[in-house]
ROLO-644637 format. One line per 3 residues: their letters; for each residue x, y, z of N, C-alpha, C. Coordinates in steps of 0.02 Angstrom, whole numbers. Example, Ala and Ser with C-alpha at 12.3 -4.5 7.8 and 13.67 -1.06 7.14 Angstrom:
BEGIN
as> 660 -284 390 615 -225 390 660 -165 390; 642 -112 354 684 -53 357 645 2 394
This chain:
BEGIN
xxx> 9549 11178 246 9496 11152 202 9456 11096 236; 9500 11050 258 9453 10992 285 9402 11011 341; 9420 11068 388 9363 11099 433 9316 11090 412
xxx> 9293 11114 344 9241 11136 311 9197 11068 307; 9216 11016 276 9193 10939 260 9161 10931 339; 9101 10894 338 9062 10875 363 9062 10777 356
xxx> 9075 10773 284 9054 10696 268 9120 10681 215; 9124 10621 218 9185 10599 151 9153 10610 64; 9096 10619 78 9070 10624 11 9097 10690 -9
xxx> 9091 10753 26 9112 10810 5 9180 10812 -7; 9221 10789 6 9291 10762 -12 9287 10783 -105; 9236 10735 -134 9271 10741 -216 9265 10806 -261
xxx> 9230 10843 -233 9196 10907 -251 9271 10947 -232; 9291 10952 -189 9353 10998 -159 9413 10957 -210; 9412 10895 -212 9480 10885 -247 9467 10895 -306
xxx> 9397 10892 -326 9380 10903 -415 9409 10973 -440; 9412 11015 -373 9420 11085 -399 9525 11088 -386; 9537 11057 -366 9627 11051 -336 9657 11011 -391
xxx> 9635 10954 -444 9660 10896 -474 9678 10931 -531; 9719 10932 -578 9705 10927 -666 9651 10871 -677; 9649 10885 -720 9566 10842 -755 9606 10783 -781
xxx> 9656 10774 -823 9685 10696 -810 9694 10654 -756; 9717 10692 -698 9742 10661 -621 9660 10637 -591; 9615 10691 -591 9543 10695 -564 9517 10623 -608
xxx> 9508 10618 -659 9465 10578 -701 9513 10513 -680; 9572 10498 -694 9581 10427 -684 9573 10418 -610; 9550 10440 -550 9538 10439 -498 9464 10433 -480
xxx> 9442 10463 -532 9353 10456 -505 9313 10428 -557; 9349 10413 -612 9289 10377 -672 9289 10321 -678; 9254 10260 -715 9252 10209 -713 9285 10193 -770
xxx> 9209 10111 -794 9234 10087 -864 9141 10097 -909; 9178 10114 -979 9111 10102 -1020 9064 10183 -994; 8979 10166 -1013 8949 10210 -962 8929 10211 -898
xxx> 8992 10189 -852 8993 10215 -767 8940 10190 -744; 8882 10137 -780 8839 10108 -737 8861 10082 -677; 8911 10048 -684 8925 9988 -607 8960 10066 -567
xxx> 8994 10114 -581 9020 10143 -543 8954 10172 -487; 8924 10212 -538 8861 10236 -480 8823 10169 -432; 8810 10125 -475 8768 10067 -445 8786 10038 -388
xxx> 8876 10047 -389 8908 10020 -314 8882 10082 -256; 8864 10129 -272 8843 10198 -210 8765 10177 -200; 8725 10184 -274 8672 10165 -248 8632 10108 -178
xxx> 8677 10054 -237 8640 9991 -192 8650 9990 -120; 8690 10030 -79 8713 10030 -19 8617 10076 8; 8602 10119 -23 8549 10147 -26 8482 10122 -22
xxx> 8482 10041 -51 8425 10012 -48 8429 9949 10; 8469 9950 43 8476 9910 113 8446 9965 164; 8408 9916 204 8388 9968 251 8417 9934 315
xxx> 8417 9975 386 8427 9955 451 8377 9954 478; 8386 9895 537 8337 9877 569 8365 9885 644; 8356 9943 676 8382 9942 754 8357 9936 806
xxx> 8377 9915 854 8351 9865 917 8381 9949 975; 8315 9944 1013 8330 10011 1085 8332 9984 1136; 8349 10027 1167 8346 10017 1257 8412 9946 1255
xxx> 8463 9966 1248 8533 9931 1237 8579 9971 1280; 8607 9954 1320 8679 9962 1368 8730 9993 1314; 8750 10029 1277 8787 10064 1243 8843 10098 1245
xxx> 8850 10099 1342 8886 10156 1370 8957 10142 1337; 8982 10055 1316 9052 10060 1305 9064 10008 1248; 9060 10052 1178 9075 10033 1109 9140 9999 1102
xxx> 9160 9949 1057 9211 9930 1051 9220 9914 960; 9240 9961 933 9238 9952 848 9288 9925 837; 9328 9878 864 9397 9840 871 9387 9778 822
xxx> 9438 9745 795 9435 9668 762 9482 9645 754; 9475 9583 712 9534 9542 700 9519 9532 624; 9586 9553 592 9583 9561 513 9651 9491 497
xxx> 9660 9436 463 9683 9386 476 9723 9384 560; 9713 9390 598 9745 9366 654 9775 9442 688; 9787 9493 645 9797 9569 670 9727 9608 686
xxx> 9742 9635 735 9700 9664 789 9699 9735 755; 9646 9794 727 9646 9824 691 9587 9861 728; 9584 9918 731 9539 9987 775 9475 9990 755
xxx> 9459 9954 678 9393 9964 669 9393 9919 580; 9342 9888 556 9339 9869 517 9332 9899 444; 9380 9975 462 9394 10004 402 9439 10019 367
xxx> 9460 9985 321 9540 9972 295 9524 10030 239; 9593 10042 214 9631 10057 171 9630 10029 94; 9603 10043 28 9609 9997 -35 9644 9999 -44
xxx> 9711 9982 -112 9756 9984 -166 9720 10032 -206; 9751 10084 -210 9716 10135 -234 9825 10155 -261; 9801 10154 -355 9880 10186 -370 9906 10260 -415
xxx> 9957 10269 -412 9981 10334 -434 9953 10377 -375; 9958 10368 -317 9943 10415 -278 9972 10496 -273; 10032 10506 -289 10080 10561 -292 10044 10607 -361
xxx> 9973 10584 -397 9940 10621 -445 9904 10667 -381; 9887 10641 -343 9839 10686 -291 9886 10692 -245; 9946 10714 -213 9994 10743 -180 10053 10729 -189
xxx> 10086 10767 -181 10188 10751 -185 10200 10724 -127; 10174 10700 -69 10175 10636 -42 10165 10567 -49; 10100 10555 -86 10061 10508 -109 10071 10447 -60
xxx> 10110 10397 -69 10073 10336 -33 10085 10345 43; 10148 10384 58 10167 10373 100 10131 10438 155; 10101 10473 139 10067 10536 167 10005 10469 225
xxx> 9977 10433 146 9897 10387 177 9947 10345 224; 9982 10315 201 10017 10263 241 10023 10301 329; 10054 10352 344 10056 10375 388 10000 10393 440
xxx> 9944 10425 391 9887 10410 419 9851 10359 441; 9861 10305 381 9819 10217 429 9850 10196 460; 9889 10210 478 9945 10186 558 9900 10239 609
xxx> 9906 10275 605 9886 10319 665 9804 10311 655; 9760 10294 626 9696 10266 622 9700 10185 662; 9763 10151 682 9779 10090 692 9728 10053 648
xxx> 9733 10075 584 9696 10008 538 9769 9986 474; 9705 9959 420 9783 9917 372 9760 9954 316; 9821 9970 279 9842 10000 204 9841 9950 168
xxx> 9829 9944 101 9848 9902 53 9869 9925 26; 9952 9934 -3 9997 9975 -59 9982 9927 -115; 9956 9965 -182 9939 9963 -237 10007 9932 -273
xxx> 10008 9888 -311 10072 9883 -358 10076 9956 -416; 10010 9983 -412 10027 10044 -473 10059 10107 -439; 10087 10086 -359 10090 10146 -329 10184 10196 -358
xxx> 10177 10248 -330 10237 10275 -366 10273 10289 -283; 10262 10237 -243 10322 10249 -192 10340 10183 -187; 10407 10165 -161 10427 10103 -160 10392 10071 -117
xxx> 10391 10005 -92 10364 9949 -38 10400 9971 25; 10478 9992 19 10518 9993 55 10502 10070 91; 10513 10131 67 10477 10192 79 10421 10197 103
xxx> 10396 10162 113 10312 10140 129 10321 10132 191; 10347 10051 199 10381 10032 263 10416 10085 298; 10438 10130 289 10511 10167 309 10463 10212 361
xxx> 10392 10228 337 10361 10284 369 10339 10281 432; 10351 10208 458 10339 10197 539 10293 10139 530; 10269 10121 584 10239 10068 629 10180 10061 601
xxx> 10146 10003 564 10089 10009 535 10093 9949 508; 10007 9920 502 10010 9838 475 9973 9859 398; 10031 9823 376 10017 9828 289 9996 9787 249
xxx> 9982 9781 195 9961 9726 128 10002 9742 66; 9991 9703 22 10030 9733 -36 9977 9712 -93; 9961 9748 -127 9915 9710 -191 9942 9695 -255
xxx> 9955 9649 -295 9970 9616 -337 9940 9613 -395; 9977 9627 -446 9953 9605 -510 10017 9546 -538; 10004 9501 -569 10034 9458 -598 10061 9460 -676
xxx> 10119 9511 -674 10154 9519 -763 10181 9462 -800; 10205 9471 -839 10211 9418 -884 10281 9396 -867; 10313 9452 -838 10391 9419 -808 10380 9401 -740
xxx> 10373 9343 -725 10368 9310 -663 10422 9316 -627; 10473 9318 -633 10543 9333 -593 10552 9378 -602; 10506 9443 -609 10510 9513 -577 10448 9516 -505
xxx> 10405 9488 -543 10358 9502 -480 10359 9451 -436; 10384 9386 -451 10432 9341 -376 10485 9404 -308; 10505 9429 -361 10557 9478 -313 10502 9528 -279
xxx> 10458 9554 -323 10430 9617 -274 10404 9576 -227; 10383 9504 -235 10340 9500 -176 10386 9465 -124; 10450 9459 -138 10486 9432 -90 10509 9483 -42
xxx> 10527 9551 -78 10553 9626 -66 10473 9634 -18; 10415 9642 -43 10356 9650 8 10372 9601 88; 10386 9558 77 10388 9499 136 10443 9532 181
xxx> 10497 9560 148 10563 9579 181 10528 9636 236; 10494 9673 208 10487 9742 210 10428 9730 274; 10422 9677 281 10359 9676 345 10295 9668 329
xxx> 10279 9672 257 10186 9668 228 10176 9599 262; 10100 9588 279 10084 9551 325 10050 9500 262; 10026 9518 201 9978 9486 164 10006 9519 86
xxx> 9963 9472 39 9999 9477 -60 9887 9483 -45; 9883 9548 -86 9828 9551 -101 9809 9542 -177; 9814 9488 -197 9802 9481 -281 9757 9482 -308
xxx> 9744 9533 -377 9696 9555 -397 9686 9529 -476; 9634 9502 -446 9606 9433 -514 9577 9466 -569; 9537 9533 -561 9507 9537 -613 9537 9596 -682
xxx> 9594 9578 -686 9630 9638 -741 9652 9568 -803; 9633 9527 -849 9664 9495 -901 9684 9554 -940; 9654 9602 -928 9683 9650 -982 9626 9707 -955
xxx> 9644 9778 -978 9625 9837 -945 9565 9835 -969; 9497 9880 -903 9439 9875 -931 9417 9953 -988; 9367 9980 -1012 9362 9993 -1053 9350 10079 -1032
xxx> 9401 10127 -1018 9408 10171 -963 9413 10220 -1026; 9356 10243 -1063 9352 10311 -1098 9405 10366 -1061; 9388 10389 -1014 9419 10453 -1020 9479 10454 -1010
xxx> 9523 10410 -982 9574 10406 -991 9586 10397 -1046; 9579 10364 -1100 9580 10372 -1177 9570 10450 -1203; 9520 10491 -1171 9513 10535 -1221 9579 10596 -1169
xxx> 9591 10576 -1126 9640 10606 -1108 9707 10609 -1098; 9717 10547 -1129 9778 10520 -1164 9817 10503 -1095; 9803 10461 -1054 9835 10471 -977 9909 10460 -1003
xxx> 9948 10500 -973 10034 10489 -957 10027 10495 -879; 10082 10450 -843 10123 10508 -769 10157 10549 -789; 10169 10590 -755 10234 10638 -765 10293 10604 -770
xxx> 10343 10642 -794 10420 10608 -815 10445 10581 -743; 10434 10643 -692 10451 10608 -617 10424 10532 -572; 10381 10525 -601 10347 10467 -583 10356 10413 -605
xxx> 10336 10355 -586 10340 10279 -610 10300 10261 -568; 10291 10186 -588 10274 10127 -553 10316 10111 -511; 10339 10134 -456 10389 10127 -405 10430 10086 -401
xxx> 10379 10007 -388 10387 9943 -374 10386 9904 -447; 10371 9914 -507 10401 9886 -561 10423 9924 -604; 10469 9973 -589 10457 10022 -631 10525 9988 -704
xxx> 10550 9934 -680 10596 9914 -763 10552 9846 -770; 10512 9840 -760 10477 9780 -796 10482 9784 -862; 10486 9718 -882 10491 9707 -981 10555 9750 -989
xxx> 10603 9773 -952 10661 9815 -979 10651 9891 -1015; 10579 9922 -1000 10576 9953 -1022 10537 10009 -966; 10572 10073 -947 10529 10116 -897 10484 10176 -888
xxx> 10492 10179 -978 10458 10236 -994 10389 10257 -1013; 10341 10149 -1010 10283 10161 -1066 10239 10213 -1031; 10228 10221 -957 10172 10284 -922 10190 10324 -933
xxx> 10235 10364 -968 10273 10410 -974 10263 10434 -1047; 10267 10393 -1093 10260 10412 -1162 10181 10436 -1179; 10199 10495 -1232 10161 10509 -1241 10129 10447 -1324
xxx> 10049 10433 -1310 10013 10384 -1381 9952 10415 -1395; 9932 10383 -1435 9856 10407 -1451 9810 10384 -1414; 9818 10332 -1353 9791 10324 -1330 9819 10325 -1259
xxx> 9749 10304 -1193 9792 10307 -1138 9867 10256 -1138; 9906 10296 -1098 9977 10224 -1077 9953 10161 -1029; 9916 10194 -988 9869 10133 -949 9858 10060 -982
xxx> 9835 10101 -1037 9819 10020 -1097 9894 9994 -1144; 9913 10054 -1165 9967 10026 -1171 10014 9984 -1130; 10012 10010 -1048 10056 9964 -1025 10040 9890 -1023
xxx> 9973 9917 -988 9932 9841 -976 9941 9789 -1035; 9933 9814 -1084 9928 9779 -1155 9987 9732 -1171; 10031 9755 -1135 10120 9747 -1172 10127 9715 -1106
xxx> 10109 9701 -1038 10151 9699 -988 10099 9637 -948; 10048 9652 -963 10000 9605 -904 9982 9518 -926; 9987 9473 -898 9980 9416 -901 9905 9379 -895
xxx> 9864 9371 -983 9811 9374 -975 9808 9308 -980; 9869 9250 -968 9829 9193 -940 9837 9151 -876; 9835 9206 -839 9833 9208 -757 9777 9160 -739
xxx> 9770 9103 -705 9696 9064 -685 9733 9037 -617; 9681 8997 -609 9675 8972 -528 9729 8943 -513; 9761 8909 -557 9817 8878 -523 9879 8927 -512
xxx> 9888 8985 -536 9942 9029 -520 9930 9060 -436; 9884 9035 -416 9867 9024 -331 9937 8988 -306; 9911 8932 -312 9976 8884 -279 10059 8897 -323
xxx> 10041 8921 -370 10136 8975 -412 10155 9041 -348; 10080 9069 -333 10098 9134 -283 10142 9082 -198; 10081 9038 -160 10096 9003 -120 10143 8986 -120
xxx> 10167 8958 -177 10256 8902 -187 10313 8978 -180; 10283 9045 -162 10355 9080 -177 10340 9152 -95; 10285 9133 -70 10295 9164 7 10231 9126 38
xxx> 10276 9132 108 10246 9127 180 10177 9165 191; 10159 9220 154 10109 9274 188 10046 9242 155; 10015 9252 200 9931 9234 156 9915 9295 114
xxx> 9863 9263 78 9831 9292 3 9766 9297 36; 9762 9357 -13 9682 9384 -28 9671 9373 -107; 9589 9357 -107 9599 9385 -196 9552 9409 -185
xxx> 9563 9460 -253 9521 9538 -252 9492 9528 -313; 9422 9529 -319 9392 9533 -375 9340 9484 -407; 9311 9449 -324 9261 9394 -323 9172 9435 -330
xxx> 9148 9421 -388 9082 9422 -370 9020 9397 -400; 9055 9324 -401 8990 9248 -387 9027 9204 -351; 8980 9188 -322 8964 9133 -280 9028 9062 -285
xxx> 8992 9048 -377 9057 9024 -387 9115 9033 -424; 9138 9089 -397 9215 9097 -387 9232 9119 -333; 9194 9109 -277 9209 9104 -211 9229 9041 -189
xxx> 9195 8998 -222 9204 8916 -197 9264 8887 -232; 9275 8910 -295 9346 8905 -317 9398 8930 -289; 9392 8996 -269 9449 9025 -217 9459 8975 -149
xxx> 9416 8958 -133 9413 8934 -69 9461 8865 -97; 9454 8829 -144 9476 8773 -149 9532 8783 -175; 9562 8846 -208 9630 8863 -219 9676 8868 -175
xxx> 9639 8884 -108 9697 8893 -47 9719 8952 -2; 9650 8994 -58 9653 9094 -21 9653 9084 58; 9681 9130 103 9684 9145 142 9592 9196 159
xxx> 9581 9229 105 9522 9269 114 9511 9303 52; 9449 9316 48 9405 9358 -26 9396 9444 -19; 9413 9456 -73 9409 9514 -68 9330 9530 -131
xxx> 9281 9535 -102 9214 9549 -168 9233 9625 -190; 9248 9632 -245 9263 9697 -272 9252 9706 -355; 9233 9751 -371 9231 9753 -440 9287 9812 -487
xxx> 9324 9818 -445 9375 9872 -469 9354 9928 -480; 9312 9939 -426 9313 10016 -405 9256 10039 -472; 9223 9990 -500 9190 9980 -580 9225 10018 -630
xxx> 9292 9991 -621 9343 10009 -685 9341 9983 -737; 9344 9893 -717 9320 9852 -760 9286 9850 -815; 9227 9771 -793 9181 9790 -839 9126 9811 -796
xxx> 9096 9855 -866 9034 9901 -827 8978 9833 -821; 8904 9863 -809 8866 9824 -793 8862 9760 -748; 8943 9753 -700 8943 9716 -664 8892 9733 -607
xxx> 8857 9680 -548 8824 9724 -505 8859 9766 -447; 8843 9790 -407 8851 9825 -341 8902 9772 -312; 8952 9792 -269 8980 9752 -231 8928 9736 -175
xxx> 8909 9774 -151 8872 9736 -99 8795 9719 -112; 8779 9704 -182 8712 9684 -195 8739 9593 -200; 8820 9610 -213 8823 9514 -186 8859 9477 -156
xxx> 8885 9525 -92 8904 9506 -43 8868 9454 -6; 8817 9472 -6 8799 9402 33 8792 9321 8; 8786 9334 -81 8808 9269 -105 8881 9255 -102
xxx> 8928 9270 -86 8982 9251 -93 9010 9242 -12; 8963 9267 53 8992 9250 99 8948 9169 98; 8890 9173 73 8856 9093 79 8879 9064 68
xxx> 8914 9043 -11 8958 9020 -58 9005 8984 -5; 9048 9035 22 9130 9026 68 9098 8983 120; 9047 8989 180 9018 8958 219 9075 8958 281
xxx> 9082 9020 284 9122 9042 345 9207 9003 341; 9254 8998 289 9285 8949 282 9338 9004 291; 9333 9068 242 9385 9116 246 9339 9187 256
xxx> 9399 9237 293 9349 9291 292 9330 9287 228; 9294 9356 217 9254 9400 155 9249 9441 179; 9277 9510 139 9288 9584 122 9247 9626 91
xxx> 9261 9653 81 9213 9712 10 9245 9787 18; 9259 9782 -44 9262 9856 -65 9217 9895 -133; 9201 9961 -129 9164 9982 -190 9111 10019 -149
xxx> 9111 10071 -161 9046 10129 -148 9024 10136 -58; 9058 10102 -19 9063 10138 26 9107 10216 49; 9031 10254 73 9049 10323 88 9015 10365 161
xxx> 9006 10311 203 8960 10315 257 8996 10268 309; 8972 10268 379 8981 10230 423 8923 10183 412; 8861 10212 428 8798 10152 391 8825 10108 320
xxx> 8867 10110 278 8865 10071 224 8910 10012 270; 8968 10040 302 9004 9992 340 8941 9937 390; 8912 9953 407 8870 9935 453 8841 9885 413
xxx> 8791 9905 347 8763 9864 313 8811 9797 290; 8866 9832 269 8919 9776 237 8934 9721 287; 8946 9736 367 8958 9679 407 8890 9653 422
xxx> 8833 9679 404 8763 9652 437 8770 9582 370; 8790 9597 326 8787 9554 262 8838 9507 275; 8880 9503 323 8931 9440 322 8989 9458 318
xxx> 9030 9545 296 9093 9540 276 9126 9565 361; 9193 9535 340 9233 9555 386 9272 9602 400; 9240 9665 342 9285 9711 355 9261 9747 270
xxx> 9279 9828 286 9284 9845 184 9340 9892 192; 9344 9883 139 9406 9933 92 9378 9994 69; 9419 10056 95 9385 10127 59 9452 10147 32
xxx> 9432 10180 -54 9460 10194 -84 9488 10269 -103; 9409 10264 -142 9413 10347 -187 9389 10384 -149; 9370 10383 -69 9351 10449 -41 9433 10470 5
xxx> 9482 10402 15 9536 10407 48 9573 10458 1; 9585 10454 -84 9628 10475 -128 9627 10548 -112; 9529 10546 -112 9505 10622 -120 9524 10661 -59
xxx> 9530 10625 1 9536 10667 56 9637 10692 66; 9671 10644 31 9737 10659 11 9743 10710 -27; 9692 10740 -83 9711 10763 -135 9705 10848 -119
xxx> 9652 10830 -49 9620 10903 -30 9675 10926 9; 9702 10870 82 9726 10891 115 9797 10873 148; 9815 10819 96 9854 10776 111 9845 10744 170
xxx> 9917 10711 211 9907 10665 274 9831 10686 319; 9818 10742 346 9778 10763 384 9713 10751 341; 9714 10755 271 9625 10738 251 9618 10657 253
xxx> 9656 10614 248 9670 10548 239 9649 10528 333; 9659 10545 369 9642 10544 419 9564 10559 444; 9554 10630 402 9480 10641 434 9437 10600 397
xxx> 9464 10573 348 9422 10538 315 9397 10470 343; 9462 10457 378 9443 10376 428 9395 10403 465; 9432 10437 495 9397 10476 560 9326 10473 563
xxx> 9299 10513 502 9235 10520 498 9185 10468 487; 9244 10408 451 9186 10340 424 9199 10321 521; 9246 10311 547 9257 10259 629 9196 10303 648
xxx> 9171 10373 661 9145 10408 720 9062 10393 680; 9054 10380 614 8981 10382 580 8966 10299 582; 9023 10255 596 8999 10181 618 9001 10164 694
xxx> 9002 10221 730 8994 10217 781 8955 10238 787; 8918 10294 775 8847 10296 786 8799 10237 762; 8823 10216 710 8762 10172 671 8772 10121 736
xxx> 8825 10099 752 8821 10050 795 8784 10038 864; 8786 10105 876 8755 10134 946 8681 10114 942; 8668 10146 879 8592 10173 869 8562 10110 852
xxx> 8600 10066 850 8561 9983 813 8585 9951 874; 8589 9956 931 8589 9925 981 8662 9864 1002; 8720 9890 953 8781 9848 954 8823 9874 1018
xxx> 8859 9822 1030 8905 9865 1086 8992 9835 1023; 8991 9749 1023 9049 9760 985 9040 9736 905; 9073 9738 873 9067 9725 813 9036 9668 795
xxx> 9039 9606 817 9036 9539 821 8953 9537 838; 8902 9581 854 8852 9603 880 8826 9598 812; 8845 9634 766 8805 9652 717 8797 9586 658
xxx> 8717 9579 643 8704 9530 634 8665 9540 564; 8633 9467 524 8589 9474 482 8517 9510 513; 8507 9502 553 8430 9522 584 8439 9624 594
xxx> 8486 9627 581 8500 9718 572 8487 9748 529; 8501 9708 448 8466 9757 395 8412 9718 354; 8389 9750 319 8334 9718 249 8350 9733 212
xxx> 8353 9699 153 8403 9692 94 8334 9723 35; 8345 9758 -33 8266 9777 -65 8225 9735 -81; 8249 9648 -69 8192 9606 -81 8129 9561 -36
xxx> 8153 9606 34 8137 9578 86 8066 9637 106; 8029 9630 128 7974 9669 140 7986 9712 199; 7987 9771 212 7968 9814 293 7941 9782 347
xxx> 7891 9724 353 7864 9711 389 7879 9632 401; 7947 9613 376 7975 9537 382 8029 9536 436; 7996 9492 470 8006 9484 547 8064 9441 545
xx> 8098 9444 578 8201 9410 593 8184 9375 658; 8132 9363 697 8134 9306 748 8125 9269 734
């Protein structure tokens, strides 16, 4: 099947036709009416490139440094969970693949393989993403169990006080299967069955509802700090100022994301404000982005804007769902070999090359000069 794919976009079309329509929909829909979901694809659409010719090109280097690890190209891996809905491999199929992509995974806390199983699959620099439950001396342990296990970083994800407003999982009453869990919390609150039960509504909300800690704020920064060594990300910055608050909390680095626009809808584009939030930081910690990249050019645009790297999600799930390990692969594949062209063709040789004077953003005119 993956022969056939040309681009990662064609990815969701092939798994749309492979998924049940419960597994498919909590994988590809948003929150509310899906404005922010489309809007994160669009806006990548209204940046334009600006490329420089007659450039020495002969020897590309899409290489970086992602906190202090040396990583093949500035295209990571999201927290993307319940992976085993789109294969009876699930985390550990992708996991295998972003090792051999030599980039970094972020295992999801919603994932249904352990931290440890994860680890088990070989040689590969990892993350762990975090949500903060209401039993703190359960998720003290997972993230101590993450630290054991070799994760290099606690990717904590700020913007869930409580689940965003995800219709179709409601009208489709999401359960996992009986075989499945939450891997990594799966007896939280003493109880292991709520994804599992069947309600009138999704379990998603039910769990969230019963299980998630909606008065999580800035100072549970330095609660994470006081209980591991690994630096933090937080996931789910997008103003300015709550970049400058992160920064003064003690993050290691920002992750600008809007949850994949799970959340709330009508948030903007991740990368319509990326560049306020790398201003904001003022080069203090990286800045990330994930959300609606599906191109090597979007990557391109995203580092012309300041980030140090993005997170791809729902075209990784989709390329699992088509082809398991091997679509999860072509899927890197195809974003590393389509930001290598962009890179070529805009006159970069290494990453560090690519600059503000590369794209125009839609408020900037065609004919506004960068010297």
């Amino acid at each position: 099947m993956s022969a056939e794919i040309v681009n990662v976009r064609e990815y969701e079309a092939h798994a749309k036709q492979k998924l049940a329509k419960m597994s498919f929909d909590y994988f590809s829909t948003g929150a509310d009416d899906q404005w922010s979901l489309q809007e994160n694809i669009r806006a990548f659409g209204r940046i334009r490139i600006r490329p420089r010719i007659l450039v020495d090109v002969n020897d590309v280097d899409l290489s970086t440094q992602v906190l202090g690890y040396r990583v093949s190209m500035p295209i990571m891996v999201a927290p993307t969970g319940h992976q085993k809905l789109a294969h009876p491999e699930g985390e550990l199929a992708t996991a295998r693949a972003t090792s051999a992509a030599d980039t970094i995974m972020v295992l999801s806390s919603s994932a249904n393989s352990t931290l440890e199983d994860v680890a088990n699959t070989g040689p590969g620099t990892r993350f762990f993403q975090l949500y903060i439950f209401k039993d703190r001396e359960y998720v003290a342990e997972v993230v101590r169990r993450a630290e054991r296990a070799g994760y290099k970083a606690i990717v904590l994800t700020g913007d869930v006080p409580r689940l965003g407003n995800r219709e179709n999982d409601k009208k489709n009453r999401f359960t996992l299967p009986a075989h499945l869990t939450i891997a990594n919390f799966a007896g939280i609150g003493g109880r292991t069955n709520l994804l599992t039960s069947k309600s009138n509504e999704s379990s998603l909300t039910t769990f969230n509802n019963s299980q998630m800690d909606s008065s999580v704020s800035w100072k549970d920064i330095g609660w994470l700090k006081g209980i591991t060594s690994l630096p933090i990300l937080i996931k789910g910055v997008l103003t300015g100022e709550d970049a400058v608050l992160a920064v003064r909390s003690g993050v290691d680095g920002i992750m600008v994301s809007n949850h994949g626009a799970r959340q709330l809808d009508f948030t903007p584009a991740t990368i319509s404000v990326l560049e306020e939030v790398v201003q904001a930081v003022r080069g203090r910690v990286p800045v990330f982005l994930d959300g609606g990249v599906r191109r090597g050019t979007d990557v391109f645009k995203a580092l012309a804007l300041g980030a140090a790297g993005v997170f791809v999600g729902r075209p990784v799930v989709y390329g699992l769902a088509v082809d398991g390990e091997a679509g999860v692969r072509k899927v890197l594949r195809t974003l590393r070999d389509e930001f290598e062209v962009a890179m070529m063709l805009s006159g970069c040789i290494r990453v560090q090359d690519i600059s503000r004077s590369h794209v125009l953003t839609e408020n900037e005119p065609l004919c506004c000069s960068k010297l």
